[in-house]
C-alpha positions, 0 to 999 in steps of 0.5 A, a space after each residue: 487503449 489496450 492492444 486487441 487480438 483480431 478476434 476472427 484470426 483468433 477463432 481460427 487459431 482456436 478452431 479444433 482445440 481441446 480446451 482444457 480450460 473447463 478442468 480448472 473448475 474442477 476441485 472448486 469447493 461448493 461457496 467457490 463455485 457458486 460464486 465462480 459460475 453465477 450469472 447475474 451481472 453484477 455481484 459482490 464477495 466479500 471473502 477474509 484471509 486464505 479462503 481461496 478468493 483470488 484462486 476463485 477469481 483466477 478460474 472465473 476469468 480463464 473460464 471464458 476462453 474457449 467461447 469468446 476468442 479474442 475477447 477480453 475480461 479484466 482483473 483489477 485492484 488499487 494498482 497495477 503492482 497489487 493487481 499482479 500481486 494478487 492474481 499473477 501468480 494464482 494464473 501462472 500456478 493454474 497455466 502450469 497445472 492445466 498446460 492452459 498455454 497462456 502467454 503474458 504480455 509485459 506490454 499490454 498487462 496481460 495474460 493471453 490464451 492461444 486462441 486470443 482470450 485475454 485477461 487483462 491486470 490493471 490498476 485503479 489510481 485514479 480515474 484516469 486509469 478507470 477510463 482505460 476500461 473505456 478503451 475496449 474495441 470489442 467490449 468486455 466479457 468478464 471483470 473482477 475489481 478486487 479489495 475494493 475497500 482499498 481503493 478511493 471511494 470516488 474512483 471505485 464508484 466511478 470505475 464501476 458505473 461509468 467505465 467498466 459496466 457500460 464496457 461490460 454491457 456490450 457483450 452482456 458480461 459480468 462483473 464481481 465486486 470482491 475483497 476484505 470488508 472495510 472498517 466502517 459500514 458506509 461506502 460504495 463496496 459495502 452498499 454495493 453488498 447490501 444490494 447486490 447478491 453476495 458470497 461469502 466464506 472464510 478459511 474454515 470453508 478451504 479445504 486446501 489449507 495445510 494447516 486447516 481453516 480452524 486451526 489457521 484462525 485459532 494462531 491468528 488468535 494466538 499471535 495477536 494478544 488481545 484478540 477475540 472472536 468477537 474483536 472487529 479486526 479479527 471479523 473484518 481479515 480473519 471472518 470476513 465480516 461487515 462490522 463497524 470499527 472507528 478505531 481500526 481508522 488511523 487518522 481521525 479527520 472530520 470535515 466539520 472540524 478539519 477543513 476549511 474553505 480556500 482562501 481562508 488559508 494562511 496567506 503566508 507563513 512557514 511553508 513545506 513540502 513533502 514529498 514521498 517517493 514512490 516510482 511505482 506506488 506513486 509520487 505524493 506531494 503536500 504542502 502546509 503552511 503554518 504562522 508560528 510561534 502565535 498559531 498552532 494550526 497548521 494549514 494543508 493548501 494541497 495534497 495530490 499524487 502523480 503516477 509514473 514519473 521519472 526524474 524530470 517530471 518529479 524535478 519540474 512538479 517540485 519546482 513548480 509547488 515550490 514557485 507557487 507556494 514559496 516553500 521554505 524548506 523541502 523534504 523528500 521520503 528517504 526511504 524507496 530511493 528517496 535518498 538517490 532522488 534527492 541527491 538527484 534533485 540537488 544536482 539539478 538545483 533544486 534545494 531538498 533535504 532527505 527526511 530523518 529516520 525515526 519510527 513511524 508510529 511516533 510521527 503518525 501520533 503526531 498528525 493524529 493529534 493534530 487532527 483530533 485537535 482541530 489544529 491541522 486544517 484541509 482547503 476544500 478541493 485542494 486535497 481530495 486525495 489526502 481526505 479519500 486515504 485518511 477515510 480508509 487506511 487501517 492501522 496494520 496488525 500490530 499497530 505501528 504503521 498503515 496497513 500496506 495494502 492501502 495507498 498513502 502517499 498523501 498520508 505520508 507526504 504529509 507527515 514529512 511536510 508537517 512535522 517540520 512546524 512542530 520542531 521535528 526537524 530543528 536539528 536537520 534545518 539548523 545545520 550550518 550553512 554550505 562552506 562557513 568554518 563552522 559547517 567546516 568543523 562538523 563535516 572534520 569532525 564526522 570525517 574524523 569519527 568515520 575514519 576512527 570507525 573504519 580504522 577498528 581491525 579484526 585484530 583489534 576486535 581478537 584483542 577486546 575479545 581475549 580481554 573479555 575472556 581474561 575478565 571473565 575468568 578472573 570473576 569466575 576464579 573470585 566465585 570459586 568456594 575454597 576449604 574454610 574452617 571447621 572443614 567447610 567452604 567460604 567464598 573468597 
């Protein structure tokens, strides 16, 4: 539950102030301030790249500090670290313009007014943090839920209708549904912005940036070969338009294709677990199962995220998985302190091995493959999460990895996990046993190559470099023409 300002003490403190709030809407464009000063209670935006969204969303929330001391007014997006993102530094840019005399709150996520107001940064994981919207003592005056086409569909339908407008309605607040439209045209954001009044502009429609909205679309254009008006990428981001784009999606998951029931799972088999290492983002965790060399599918049992957890918490959840389900092997995300955290795990017993580097666009084709195929299976209810990433994460711009604005834990932790029944990690598995002569041999023979790098000095590398020179002069020497016959130049 969020820590609430008394709201008559607050009035008290407010009392008699000149609120300078009201000149953070001056200099609003004409889309953003109508956009900004709309009354209805529900409304939708859906605004591409450097059209002013968030600054329009910062001073629609800060506007109603003077007349509501005490009360409170939200801001959230798919996490609590995107949401402060996103709109933290927009507030702190306006409080310094504006001397507003905000003050943030580590504690509470919060930016608050002199007189009480606050404006609350949150995060929608799950419904879990959906249900702190529940929590307001005096209701709520004002929401922004931003990039909703990133955020589970589930938990946004589910914010929205049963958390943050039974909230709102309390005192007769208001809520603005706003972010780059998604690749497909189903979902609760695009209905909501079919039947709710809606905005929208694009950078052509900000006069404030340096370079200009025209020209700000034609680089786009420029840096990304391939591209035209008419490309659905560039609609979506650049235009801020609903168009349907299949192939934006990385993952090609069909339910009639790629889930089955539970129990018609593997009862046994090679089983992994993944895990993608995440103290901020999150934790993800999967676990596949697969019966090789006669099967080529490859069986999802679960699928699922955790937020917050440190160390213990992580050791027991692993633990927990690997008890259940048996698991062969376990392989944690090197990278984000993934490597900290299995060295970690190892200390405290439990044998996990760190993910080798690679590209990741190589291992994402690999899963898509297997999708496509119908060789890569999902239980029912056992992996939610997975199926809710799979059915919004879009490719980044040059198409190498997911685009960072969506949450793939799951994703992720299932590429460590199911690489491993298609042979991705055979070198890893079949090293030599902890203490046999030949793990013995290796572990000399690395010894023996690192202290041979370590032992190259910087006068050996002057003495490579002179040699090199000398080289380089002796061909230089070789090319020079001389005096030939009959007066004239041959080469030597």
């Amino acid at each position: 539950m969020h820590t609430w300002c008394n709201p008559i003490s607050a009035a008290v403190r407010g009392a008699g102030q000149a609120s300078p709030f009201a000149a953070t809407l001056q200099g609003l464009f004409p889309k953003q301030h109508a956009y900004v000063m709309c009354s209805e209670p529900v409304i939708t935006n859906h605004g591409a790249r450097r059209c002013g969204k968030s600054s329009a969303n910062a001073r629609r929330l800060l506007r109603h500090a003077p007349r509501n001391p005490g009360g409170l007014s939200f801001f959230a997006a798919k996490d609590g670290k995107t949401a402060k993102r996103i709109i933290g530094a927009t507030i702190r840019e306006l409080n310094n313009e504006f001397e507003l005399g905000l003050q943030w709150s580590a504690s509470d996520n919060t930016f608050f007014a002199p007189n009480g107001y606050g404006v609350w940064l949150l995060g929608l994981d799950d419904d879990g943090e959906a249900d702190k919207l529940r929590g307001s003592a005096h209701g709520l005056v004002d929401g922004v839920i931003d990039e909703c086409a990133t955020i589970r569909d589930d938990v946004l339908r589910y914010a929205v209708l049963e958390c943050a407008l039974p909230a709102l309605g309390e005192n007769a607040g208001r809520l603005a549904l706003s972010g780059t439209p998604g690749p497909l045209l189903s979902g609760f954001f695009y209905d909501q912005c079919q039947a709710r009044r809606n905005f929208h502009w694009d950078a052509r429609d900000n006069p404030y940036l340096k370079v200009g909205g025209e020209r700000y679309l034609q680089n786009a254009l420029k840096n990304n070969p391939g591209w035209t008006w008419r490309t659905p990428q560039f609609q979506r981001e650049y235009l801020g338009l609903w168009c349907e784009d299949v192939d934006a999606l990385i993952y090609p998951y069909l339910a009639a294709r790629n889930l089955i029931y539970e129990g018609s799972e593997f009862p046994a088999g090679r089983t992994i677990l993944g895990v993608d290492v995440g103290f901020e983002d999150g934790m993800g965790y999967t676990v596949t199962r697969s019966q090789p060399p006669n099967n080529p599918e490859i069986h999802v049992l679960c699928s699922y995220e955790k937020r917050g957890q440190k160390y213990p918490a992580i050791a027991a959840e692993i633990e927990s998985l690997r008890r259940h389900y048996n698991c062969n092997y376990i392989f944690v995300d090197e990278g984000n302190n993934g490597l900290l955290v299995s060295e970690s795990l190892k200390e405290m017993g439990i044998p996990c091995r760190p993910t080798p580097k690679g590209l990741k666009r190589p291992r994402i084709e690999i899963i898509r493959g297997a999708l496509a195929s119908g060789a890569l299976k999902l239980v029912r209810g056992k992996c939610d999460t997975l199926i809710g990433e799979m059915g919004m994460i879009v490719w980044n711009e040059k198409r190498t990895d997911a685009d960072e604005r969506y949450s793939n834990e799951c994703t992720d932790s299932l590429i460590y996990s199911a690489l491993c029944h298609r042979g991705y990690y055979e070198a890893v598995l079949n090293e030599p046993a902890e203490g046999t002569p030949a793990q013995m041999l290796k572990a000399q023979a690395s010894d023996k190559e690192r202290e041979e790098r370590e032992s190259i000095t910087a006068a050996d590398v002057a003495k490579m470099d002179a040699w090199v020179n000398r080289a380089r002069g002796n061909v230089q020497r070789l090319q020079r023409p001389e005096p030939g016959m009959m007066g004239g130049f041959r080469r030597r």
